[in-house]
C-alpha positions, 0 to 999 in steps of 0.5 A, a space after each residue: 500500500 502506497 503512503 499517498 493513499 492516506 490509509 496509513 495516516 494515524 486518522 484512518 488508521 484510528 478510523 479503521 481500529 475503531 470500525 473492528 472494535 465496534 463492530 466486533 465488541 462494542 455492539 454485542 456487548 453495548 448496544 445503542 445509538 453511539 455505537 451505531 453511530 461509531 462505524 458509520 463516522 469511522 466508515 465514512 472517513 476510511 472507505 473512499 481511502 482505501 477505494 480509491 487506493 484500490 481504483 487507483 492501479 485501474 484509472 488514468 486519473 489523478 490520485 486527488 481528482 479520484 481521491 475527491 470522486 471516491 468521496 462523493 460516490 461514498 456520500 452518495 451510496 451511504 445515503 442511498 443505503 440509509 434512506 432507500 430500501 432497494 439500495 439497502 437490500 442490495 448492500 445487505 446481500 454484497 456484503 453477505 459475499 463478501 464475508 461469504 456468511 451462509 446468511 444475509 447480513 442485516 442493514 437499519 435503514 436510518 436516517 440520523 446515520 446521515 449525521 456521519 456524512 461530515 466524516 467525509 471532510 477527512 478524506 476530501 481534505 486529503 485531496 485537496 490538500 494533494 492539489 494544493 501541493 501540486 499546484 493548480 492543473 493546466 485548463 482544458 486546451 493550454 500546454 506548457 510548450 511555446 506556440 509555433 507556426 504561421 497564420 493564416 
């Protein structure tokens, strides 16, 4: 895993601790808002790290840009799962996959789960802290090479 992927940055990397305890210990043993609330915040600021970590190898985009596309899709399927029954169904069963549990995995459909969503500043910060050190990108059609040539 490459450094600039930010996954092992000290945040994400608390993030991530924090997602495994309580989803692990935490729930089964204290039940309530808080913890439910926990692995939605801790979600949000380590899954468009580590997905744009894994999109990277296979896109032609810059680290930031993808980074900042990562960011959004995650705001966006978090809400969808959260707030539309269809989007949550289909989670519930891709997960299910994932850690190939002989039984669909179980989803609370809330939206106070949205109250996670500033989470997301974490890793948007990172991105835009990379264009911020690159400096600004060229606009659409100007090089970096003299213009040459005659008029016609």
């Amino acid at each position: 895993m490459r450094r600039e992927s930010g996954l092992l940055h000290p945040t994400a990397l608390a993030a991530i601790a924090a997602l495994v305890i309580n989803d692990h210990l935490l729930k089964d043993a204290y039940p309530s808002w808080l913890t439910g609330k926990l692995s939605d915040i801790a979600g949000m600021v380590f899954f468009p790290l580590l997905a744009a970590a894994l999109l990277a190898p296979l896109v032609r985009i810059t680290r930031d840009r993808l980074l900042s596309a990562c960011v959004i899709a995650t705001g966006i399927g978090f809400a969808a799962i959260k707030l539309w029954e269809p989007a949550t169904v289909v989670c519930e069963h891709v997960l299910g996959l994932l850690q190939l549990s002989a039984g669909r995995v179980q989803i609370v459909r809330d939206p106070t789960d949205l109250l996670a969503l500033p989470a997301l500043a974490f890793p948007l910060s990172r991105a835009v802290r990379g264009r911020a050190d690159t400096g600004p990108e060229p606009s659409l059609g100007t090089t970096d090479q003299p213009v040459t040539g005659t008029v016609a």
